[in-house]
NUFIBA-374357 format. One line per field, with one value per atom (N, C-alpha, C): residue in three letters; chain; y negated, x, z negated. Coordinates in Angstrom, 2 decimals, padded with zeros to 5 digits, m for minus. Layout:
BEGIN
code	(ALA,...)
unit	(A,...)
north	(Y,...)
east	(X,...)
up	(Z,...)
This chain:
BEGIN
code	(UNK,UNK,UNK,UNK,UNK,UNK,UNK,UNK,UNK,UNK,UNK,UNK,UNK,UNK,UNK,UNK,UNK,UNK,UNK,UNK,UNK,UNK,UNK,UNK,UNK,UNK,UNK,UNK,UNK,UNK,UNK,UNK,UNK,UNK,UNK,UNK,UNK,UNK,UNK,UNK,UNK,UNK,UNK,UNK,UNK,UNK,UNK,UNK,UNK,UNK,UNK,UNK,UNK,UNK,UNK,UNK,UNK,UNK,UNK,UNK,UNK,UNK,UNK,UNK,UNK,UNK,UNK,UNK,UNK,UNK,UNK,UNK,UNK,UNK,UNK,UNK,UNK,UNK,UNK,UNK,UNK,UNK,UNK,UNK,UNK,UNK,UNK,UNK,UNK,UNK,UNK,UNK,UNK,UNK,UNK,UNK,UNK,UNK,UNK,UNK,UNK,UNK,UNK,UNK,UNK,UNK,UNK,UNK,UNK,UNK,UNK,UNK,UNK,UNK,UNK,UNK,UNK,UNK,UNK,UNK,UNK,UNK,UNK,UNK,UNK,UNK,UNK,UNK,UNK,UNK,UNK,UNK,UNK,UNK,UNK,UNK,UNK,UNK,UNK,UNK,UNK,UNK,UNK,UNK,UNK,UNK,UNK,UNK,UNK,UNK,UNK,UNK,UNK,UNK,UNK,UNK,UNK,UNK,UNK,UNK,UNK,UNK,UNK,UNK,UNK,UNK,UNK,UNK,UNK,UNK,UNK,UNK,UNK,UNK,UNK,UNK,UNK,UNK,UNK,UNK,UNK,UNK,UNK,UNK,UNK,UNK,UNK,UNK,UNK,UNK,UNK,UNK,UNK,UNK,UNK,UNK,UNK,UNK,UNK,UNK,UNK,UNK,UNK,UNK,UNK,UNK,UNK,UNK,UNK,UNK,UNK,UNK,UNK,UNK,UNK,UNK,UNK,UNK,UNK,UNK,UNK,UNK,UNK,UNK,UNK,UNK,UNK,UNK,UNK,UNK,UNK,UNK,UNK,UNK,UNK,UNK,UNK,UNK,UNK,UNK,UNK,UNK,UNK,UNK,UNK,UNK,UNK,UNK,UNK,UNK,UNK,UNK,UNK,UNK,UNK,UNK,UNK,UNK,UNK,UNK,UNK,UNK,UNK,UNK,UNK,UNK,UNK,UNK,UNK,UNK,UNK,UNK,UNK,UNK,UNK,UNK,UNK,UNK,UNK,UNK,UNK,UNK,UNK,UNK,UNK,UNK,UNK,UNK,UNK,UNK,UNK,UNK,UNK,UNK,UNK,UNK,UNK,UNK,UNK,UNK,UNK,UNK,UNK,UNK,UNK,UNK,UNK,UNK,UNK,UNK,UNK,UNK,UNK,UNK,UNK,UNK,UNK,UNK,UNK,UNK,UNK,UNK,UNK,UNK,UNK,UNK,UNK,UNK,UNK,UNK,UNK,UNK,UNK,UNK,UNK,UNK,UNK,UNK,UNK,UNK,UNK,UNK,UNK,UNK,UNK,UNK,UNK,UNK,UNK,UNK,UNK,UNK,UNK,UNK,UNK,UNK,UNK,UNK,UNK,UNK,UNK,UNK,UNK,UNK,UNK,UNK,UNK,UNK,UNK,UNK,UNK,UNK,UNK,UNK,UNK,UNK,UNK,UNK,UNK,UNK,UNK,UNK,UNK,UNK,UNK,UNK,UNK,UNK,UNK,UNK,UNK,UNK,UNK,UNK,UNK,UNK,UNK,UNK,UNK,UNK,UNK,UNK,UNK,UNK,UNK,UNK,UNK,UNK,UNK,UNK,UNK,UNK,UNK,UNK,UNK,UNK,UNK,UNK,UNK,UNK,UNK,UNK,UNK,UNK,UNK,UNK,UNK,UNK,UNK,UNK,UNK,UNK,UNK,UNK,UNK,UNK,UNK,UNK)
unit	(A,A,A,A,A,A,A,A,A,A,A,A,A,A,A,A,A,A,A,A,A,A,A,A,A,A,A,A,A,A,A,A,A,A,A,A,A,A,A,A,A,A,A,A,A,A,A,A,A,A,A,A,A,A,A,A,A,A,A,A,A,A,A,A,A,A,A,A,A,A,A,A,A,A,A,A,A,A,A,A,A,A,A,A,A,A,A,A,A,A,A,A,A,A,A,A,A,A,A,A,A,A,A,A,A,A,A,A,A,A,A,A,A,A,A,A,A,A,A,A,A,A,A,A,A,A,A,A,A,A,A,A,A,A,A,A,A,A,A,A,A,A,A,A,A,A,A,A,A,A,A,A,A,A,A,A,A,A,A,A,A,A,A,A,A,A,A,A,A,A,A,A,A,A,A,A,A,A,A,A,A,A,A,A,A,A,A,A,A,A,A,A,A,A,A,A,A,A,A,A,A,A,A,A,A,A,A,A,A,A,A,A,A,A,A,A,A,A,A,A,A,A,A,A,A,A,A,A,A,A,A,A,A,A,A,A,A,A,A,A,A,A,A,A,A,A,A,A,A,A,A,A,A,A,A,A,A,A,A,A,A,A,A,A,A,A,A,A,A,A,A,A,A,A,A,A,A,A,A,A,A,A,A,A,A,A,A,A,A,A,A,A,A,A,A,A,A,A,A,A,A,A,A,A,A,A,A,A,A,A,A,A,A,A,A,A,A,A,A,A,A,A,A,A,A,A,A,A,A,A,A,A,A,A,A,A,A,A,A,A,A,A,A,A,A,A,A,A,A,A,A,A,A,A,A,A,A,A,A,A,A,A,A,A,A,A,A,A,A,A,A,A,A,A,A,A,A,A,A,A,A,A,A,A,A,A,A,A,A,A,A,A,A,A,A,A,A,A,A,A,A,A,A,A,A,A,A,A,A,A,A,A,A,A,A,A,A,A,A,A,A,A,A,A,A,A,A,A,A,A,A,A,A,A,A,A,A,A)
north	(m012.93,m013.78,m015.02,m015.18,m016.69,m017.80,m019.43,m020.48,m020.57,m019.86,m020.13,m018.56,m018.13,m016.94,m015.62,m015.75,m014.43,m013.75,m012.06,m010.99,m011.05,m010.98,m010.57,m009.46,m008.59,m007.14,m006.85,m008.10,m008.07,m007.54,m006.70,m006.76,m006.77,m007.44,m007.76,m006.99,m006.12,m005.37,m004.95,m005.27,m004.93,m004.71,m005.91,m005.93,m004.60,m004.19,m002.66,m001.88,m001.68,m000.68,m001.23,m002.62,m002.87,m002.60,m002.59,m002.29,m001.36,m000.24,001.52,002.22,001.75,002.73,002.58,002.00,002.82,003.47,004.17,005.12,006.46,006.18,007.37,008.56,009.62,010.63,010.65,011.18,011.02,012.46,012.46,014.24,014.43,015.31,015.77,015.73,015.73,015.69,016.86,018.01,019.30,019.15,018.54,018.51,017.49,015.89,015.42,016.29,016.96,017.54,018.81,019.89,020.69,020.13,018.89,018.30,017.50,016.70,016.63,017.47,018.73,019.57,020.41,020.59,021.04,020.43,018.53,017.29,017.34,017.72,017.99,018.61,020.39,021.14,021.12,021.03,020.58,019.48,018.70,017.66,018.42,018.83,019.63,020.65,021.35,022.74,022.29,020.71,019.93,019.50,019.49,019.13,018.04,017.01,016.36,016.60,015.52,015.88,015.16,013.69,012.58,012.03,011.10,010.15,008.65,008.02,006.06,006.35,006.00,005.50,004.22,003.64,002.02,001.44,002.07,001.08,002.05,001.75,002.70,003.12,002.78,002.91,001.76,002.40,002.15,001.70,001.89,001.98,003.34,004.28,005.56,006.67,006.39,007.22,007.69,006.79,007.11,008.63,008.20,009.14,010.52,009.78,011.39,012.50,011.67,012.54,013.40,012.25,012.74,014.12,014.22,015.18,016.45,016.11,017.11,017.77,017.18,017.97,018.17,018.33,018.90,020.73,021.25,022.28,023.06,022.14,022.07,021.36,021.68,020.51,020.26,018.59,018.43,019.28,019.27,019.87,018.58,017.78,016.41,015.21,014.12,013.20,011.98,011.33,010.40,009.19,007.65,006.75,005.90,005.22,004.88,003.32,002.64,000.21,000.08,m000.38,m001.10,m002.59,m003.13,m004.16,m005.67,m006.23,m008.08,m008.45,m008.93,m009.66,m011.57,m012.06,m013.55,m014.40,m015.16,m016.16,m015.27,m013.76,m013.25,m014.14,m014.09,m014.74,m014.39,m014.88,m014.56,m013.01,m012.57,m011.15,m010.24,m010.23,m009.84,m009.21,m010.13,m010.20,m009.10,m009.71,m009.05,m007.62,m007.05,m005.64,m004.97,m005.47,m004.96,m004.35,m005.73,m004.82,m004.13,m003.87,m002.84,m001.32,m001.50,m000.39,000.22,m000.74,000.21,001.27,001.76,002.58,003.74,003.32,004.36,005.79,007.22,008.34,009.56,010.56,011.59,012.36,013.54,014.58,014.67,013.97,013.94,012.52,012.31,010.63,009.58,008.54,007.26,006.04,004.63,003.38,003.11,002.32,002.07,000.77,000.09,m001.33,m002.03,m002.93,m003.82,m004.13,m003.52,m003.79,m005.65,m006.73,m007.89,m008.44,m008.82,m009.17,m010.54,m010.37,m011.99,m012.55,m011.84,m012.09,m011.07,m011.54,m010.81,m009.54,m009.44,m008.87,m009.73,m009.51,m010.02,m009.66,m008.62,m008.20,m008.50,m008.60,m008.65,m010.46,m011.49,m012.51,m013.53,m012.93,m012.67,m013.12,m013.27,m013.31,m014.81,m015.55,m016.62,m016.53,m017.23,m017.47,m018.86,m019.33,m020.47,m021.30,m020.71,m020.99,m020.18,m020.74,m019.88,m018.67,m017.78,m016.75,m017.29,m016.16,m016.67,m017.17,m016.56,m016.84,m018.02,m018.52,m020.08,m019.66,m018.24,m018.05,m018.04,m017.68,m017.72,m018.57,m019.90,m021.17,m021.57,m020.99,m020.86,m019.46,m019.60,m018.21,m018.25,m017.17,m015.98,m015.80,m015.88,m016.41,m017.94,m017.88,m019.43,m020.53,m021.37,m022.22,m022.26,m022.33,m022.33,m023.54,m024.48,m026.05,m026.71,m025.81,m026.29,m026.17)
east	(m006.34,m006.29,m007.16,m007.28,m008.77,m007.44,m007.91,m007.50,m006.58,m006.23,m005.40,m004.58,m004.42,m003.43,m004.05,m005.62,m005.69,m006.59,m005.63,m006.68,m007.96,m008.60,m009.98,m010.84,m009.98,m010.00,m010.51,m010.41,m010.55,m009.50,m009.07,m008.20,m008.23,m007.18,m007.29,m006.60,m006.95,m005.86,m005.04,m004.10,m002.47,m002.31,m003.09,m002.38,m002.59,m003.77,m003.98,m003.35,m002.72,m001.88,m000.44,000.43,001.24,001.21,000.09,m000.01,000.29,m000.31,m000.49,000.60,001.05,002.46,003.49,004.06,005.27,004.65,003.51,002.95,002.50,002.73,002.34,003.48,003.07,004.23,004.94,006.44,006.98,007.12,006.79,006.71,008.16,008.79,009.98,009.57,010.79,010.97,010.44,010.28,010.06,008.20,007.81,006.30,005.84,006.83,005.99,005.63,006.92,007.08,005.58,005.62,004.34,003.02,002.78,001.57,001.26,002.30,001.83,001.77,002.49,002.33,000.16,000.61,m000.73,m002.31,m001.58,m002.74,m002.59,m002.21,m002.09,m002.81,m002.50,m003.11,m004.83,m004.98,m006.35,m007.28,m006.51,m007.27,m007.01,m005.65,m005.72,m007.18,m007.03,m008.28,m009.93,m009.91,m011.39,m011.17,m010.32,m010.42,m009.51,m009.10,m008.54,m006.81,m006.78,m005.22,m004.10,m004.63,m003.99,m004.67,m003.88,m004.19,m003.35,m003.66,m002.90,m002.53,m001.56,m000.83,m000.61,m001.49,m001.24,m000.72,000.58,001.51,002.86,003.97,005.22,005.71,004.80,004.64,006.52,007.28,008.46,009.52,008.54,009.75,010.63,010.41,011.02,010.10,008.94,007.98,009.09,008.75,009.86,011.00,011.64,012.97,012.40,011.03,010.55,009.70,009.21,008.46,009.35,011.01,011.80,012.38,012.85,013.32,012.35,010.63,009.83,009.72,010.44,010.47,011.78,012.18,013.69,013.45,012.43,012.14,010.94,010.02,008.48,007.76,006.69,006.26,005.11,004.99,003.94,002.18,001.33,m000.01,m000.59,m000.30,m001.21,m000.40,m000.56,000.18,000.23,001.09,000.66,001.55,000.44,001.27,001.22,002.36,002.49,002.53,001.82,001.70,002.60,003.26,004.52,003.36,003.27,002.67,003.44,002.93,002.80,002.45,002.97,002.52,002.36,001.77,002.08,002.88,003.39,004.65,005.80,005.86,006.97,008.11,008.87,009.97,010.88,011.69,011.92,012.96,013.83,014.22,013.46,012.19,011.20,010.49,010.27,009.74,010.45,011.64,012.71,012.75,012.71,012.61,011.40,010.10,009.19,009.49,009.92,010.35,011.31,012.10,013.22,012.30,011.85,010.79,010.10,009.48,009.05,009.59,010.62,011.57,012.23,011.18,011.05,010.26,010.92,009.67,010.78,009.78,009.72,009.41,009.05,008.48,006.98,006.40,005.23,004.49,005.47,004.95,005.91,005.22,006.28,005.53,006.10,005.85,005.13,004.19,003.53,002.73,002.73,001.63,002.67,001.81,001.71,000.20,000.76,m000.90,m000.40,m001.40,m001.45,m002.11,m001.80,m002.86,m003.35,m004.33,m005.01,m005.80,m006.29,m007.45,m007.45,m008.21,m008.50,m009.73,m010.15,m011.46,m012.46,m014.31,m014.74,m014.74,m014.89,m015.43,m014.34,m012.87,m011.83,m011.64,m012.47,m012.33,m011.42,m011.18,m009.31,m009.98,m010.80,m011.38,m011.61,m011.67,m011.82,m012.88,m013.92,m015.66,m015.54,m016.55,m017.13,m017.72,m018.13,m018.63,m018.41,m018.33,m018.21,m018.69,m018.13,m019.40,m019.60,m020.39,m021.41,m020.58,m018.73,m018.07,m017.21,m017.81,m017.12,m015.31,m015.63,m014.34,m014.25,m013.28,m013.37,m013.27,m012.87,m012.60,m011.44,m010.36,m008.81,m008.19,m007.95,m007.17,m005.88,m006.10,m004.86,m004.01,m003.73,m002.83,m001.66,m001.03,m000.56,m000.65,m000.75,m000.97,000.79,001.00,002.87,003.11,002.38,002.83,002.86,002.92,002.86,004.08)
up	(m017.75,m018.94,m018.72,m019.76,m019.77,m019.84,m019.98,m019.34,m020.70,m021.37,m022.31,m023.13,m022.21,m022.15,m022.89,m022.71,m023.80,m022.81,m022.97,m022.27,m021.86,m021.12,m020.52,m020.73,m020.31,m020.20,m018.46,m018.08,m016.46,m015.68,m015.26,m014.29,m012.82,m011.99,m010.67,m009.87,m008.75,m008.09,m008.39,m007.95,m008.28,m009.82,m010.47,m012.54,m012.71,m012.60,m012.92,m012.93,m011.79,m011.47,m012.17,m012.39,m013.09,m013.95,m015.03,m016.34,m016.13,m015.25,m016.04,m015.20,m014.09,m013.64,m014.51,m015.35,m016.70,m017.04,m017.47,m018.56,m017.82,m015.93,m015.64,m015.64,m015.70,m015.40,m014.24,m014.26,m012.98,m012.82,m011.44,m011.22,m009.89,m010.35,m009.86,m008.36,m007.44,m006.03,m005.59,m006.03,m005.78,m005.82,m007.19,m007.57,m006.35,m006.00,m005.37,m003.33,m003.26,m001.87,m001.85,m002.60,m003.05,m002.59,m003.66,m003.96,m002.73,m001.64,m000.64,000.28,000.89,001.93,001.09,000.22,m000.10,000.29,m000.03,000.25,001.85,002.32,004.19,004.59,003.83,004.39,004.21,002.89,002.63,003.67,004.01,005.10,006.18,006.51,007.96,008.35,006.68,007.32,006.82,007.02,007.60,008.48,009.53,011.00,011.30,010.66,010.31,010.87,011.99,013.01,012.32,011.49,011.28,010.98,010.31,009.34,009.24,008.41,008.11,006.77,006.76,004.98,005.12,004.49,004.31,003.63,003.50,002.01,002.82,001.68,001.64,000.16,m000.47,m001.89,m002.82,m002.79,m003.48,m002.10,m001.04,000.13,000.37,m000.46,m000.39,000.41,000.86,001.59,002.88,003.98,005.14,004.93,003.81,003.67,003.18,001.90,001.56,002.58,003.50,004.89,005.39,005.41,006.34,005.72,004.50,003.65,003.64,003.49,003.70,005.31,005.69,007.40,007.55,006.96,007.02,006.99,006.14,006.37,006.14,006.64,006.98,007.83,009.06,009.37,008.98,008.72,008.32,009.12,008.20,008.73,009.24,009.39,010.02,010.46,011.42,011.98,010.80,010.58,009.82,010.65,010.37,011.09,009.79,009.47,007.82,008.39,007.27,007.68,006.19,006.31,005.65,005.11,003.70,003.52,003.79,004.05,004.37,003.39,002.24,001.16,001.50,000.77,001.39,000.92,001.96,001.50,001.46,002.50,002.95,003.83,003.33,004.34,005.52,006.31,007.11,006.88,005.58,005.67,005.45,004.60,004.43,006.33,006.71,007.83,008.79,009.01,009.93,008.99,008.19,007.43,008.10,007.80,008.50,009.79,010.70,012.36,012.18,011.45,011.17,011.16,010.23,010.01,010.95,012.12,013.25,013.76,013.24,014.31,013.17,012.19,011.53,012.15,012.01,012.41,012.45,012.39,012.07,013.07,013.15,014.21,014.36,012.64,012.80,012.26,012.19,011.10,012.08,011.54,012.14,011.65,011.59,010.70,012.12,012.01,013.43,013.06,012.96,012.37,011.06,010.48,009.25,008.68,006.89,006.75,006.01,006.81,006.01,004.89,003.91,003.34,003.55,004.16,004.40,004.02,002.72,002.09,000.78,m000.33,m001.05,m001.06,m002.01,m002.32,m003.17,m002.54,m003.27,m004.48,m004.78,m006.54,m007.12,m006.79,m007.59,m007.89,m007.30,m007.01,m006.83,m005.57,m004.69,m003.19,m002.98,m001.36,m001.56,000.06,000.39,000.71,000.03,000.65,000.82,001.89,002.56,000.99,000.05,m001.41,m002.32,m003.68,m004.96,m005.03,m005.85,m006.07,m007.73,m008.22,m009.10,m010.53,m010.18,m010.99,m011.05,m010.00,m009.79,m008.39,m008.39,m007.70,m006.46,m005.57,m004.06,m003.25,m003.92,m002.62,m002.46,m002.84,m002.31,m001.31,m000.47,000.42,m001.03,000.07,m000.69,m000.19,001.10,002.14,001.78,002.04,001.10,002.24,002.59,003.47,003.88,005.55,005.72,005.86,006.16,006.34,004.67,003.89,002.28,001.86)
C-alpha cells in the first residue's frame, strides 16, 4: 500500500502468499501423503539422496513425515530449519531448541533458518544505500537494545 492506505499492486514476500493461501485448495491427508512420496521419488530417481526443507510450513510438517513413515520410507533424507522470524522471544526461541530433537528414520529438524535480512527486489534488504526506490536503509532484523 502507498503512504496513505491504497493498494499498489506491489506485493512483498510473505503478503503474497497471505493474500492467496484462503483461496487455495486444501487437499486431503491422503492427497497431501501421495503427492509427497511421489515429489521424493521423482528427485530420488535424479540422483538426489537428500535434501533441506526450510520452513515447517503450519508447524504440522514434523508429525506429517512422521505419519508418512509409519508405513513408508521416505525415498530421500530430509533435514527440515524451523524459521526465526524477528523480534522472536524467549518461548519462541526455547520452541525452536525443542524442535531439534525432532526426527524420523529419515528426516530430522537439524538447523534454524534466520531471517536476517530481507530481499533486494522485494525491498526488504538492508543496503549500505538506497536503491533506486528510495528503499533499503533499515534492517529487518529489529535492533534488541530497542
Amino acid at each position: 500500500c502507498d503512504r496513505g492506505g491504497r493498494p499498489t499492486g506491489h506485493l512483498v514476500e510473505h503478503a503474497a502468499m497471505d493474500l492467496l493461501t484462503p483461496l487455495l485448495p486444501r487437499p486431503s491427508l491422503a492427497e497431501r501423503r501421495a503427492g509427497l512420496v511421489e515429489l521424493l521419488l521423482a528427485m530420488a530417481a535424479t540422483g538426489l539422496t537428500g535434501a533441506h526443507v526450510m520452513d515447517l510450513g503450519d508447524g504440522s510438517v514434523p508429525g506429517f513425515l512422521a505419519a508418512v513413515e509409519e508405513d513408508t520410507d521416505l525415498p530421500v533424507r530430509l533435514r527440515l530449519a524451523p524459521w526465526c522470524m524477528p523480534g522472536a522471544g524467549k518461548e519462541a526461541l526455547e520452541e525452536l531448541v525443542r524442535l531439534q530433537s525432532e526426527a524420523g528414520r529419515l528426516w530430522r529438524v537439524g538447523g534454524v533458518k534466520f531471517f536476517m535480512d530481507g530481499t533486494v527486489e522485494g525491498g526488504t534488504a538492508w543496503l549500505e544505500e538506497a536503491d533506486c526506490h528510495g528503499q533499503g536503509t533499515e534492517a529487518f532484523w529489529p535492533d534488541p537494545a530497542a
